[in-house]
C-alpha positions as CSV (number, residue, x, y, z in Angstrom):
1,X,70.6,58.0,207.1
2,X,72.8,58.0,210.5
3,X,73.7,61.8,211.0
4,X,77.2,61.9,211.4
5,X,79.5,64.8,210.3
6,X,80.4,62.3,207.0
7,X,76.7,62.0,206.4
8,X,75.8,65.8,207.3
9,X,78.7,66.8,204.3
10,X,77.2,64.3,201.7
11,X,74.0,66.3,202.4
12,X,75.4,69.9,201.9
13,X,77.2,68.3,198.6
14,X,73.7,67.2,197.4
15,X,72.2,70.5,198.1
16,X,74.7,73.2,197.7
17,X,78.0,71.2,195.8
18,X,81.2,72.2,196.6
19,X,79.9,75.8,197.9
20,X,81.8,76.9,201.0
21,X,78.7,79.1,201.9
22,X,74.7,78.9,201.5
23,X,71.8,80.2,203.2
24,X,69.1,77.7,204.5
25,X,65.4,78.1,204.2
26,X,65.0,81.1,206.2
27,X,67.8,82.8,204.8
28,X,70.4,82.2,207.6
29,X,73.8,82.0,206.6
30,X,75.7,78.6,206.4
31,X,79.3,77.9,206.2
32,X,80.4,74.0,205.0
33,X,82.9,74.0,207.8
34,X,80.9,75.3,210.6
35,X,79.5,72.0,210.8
36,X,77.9,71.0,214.5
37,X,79.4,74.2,215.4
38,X,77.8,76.6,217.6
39,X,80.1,78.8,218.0
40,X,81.4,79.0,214.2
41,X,81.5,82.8,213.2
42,X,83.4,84.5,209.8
43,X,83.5,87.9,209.4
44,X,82.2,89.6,206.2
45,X,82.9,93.5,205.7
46,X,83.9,93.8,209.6
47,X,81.1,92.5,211.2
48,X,81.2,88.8,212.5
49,X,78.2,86.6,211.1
50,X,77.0,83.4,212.2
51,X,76.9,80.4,210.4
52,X,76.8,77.6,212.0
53,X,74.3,74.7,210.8
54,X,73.5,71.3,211.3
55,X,70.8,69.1,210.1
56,X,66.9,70.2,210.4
57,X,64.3,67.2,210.2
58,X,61.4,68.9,208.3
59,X,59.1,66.4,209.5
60,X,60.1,66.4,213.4
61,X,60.9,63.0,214.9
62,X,58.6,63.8,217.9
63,X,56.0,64.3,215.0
64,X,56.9,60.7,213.2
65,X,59.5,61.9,210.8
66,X,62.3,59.8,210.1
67,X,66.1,59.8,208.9
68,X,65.5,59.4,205.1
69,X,67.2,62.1,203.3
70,X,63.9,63.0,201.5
71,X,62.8,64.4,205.1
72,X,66.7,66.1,205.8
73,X,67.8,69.9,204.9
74,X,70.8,71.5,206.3
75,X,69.8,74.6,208.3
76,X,71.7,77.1,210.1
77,X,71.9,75.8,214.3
78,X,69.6,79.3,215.3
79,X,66.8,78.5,213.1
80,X,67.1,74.6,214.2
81,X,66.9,75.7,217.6
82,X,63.5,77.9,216.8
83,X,62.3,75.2,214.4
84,X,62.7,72.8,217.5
85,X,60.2,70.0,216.9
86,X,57.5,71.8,215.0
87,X,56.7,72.4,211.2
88,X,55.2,75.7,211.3
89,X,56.6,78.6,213.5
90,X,57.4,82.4,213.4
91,X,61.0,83.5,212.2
92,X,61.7,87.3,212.9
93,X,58.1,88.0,212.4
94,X,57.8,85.1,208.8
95,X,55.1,82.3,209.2
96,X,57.6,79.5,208.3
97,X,55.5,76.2,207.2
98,X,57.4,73.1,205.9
99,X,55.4,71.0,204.5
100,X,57.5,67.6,203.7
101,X,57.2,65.5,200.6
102,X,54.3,63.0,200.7
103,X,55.3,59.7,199.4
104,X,59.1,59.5,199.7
């Protein structure tokens, strides 16, 4: 799959349906229209929360993943930037290991 913003919506509708907000694997917020967005805040009870996201190869390309959506989650941009190109890494203190799906 090409990851464009077209592509990167499909994917949200396939994991979260028409929900304008989600949480990704470590529990970082997500907004559907913060999209590619790094600088895409809402404010919830007065204080301003992040939730910008993009697209998070769980296989790493450096690491020989691929496009297919099998190896594609949507994940807030922070914990794609700590994910960077590795499958197991520490989150605010959490061992964080994904493991993708053999076979697909």
């Amino acid at each position: 799959m090409n990851i464009t913003k077209r592509n990167a919506l499909r994917l949200w509708e396939r994991y979260y349906g028409s929900a304008e907000y989600a949480e990704d694997f470590h529990g970082n917020f997500m907004c559907k229209h913060g999209y590619g967005n790094p600088d895409y805040y809402i404010w919830d009870r007065g204080a301003r929360v992040y939730c910008g996201w993009n697209i998070h190869h769980v296989l790493p390309l450096a690491l020989g993943g691929t496009n297919a959506i099998s190896n594609l989650i949507c994940t807030n941009i922070v914990t794609n930037e700590i994910a960077a190109d590795k499958n197991t890494y520490w989150i605010d203190n959490c061992l964080v290991n994904l493991i993708p799906a053999l076979g697909k």
